[in-house]
N, C-alpha and C positions, 0 to 999 in steps of 0.2 A: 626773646633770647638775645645775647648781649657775646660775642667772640671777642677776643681780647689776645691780642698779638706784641711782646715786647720785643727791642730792639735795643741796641747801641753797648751791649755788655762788653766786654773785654778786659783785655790785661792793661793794667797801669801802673807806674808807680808812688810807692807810697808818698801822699802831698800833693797828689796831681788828680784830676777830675776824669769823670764824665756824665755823662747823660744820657739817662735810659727815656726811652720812648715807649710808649702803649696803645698799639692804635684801636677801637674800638669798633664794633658795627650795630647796628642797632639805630632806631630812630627816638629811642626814650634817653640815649646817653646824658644827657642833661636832666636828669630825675635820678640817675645814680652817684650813691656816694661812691667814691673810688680811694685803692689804697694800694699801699706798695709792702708786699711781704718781702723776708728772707728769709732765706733758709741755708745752713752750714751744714757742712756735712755730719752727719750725726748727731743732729741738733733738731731742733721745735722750728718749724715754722714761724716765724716773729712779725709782729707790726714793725713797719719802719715811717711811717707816714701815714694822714688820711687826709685827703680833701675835699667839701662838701660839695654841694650840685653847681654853685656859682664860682666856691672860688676863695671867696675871702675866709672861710671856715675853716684853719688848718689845725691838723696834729701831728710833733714829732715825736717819738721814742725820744728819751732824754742824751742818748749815746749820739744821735744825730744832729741834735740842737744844732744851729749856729754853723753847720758844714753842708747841710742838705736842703733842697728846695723843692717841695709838690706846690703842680702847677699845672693848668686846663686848659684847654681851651677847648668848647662846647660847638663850637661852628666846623671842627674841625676833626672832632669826636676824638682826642685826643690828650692823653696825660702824661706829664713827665715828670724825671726825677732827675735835679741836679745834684749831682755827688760833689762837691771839693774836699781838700785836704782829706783825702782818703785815707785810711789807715791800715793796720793790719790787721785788725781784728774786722774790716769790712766785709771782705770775700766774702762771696754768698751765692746760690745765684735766687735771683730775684723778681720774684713775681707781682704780679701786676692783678687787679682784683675788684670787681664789682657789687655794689650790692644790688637786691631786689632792686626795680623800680619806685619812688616815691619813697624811700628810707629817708627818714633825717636825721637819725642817731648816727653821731660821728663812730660808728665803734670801731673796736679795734681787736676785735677777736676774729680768729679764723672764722669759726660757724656762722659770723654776721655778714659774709661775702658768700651770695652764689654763685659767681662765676670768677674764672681766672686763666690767667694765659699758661702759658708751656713754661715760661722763667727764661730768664737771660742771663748767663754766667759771669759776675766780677771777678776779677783776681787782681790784688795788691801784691808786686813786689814788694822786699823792702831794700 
């Protein structure tokens, strides 16, 4: 069983950053793919990122390209998401998301993560 806690959400403005955290518990964390959903109000829960068990393995949503950064570290049971150049079409809030243990398929659908945090709220002024 894999708990999964995010942090660092908040209000920022448009063009300006931050950084969500995910702290993890579990002694298999480093056998799970891990991935960063969002969700808007009234809207589908979305892939925004995935990163594989070591690291070097990433995927972005093409809306994130080139502004966002998934990132691990396994000694520390830990994942994050560097937001820059925010937008407004970011807001969300944003969850954080495990898979089974020993997964290798990078995916990027809901049903491929069984566990997930509580989400941590963005909001973009503009």
């Amino acid at each position: 069983q894999v708990q999964l806690v995010e942090s660092g959400g908040g209000l920022v403005q448009a063009g300006g950053s931050l950084r969500l955290s995910c702290a993890a518990s579990g002694r298999t964390f480093s056998r799970h793919t891990m991935a960063w959903f969002r969700q808007a109000p009234g809207k589908e829960r979305n892939i925004v990122a995935v990163i594989g068990w070591s690291g070097p393995n990433t995927y972005y949503v093409d809306s994130v390209k080139g502004r966002f950064t998934i990132s691990r570290n396994n000694f520390q049971n830990m994942v994050y998401l560097q937001m820059n150049s925010l937008k407004p079409e970011d807001p969300a809030v944003y969850y954080c998301a495990a898979t089974h243990p020993s997964t290798i398929v990078m995916t990027t659908t809901r049903d491929g993560y069984a566990y997930w945090g509580q989400g941590t709220q963005v909001t973009v002024s503009a």
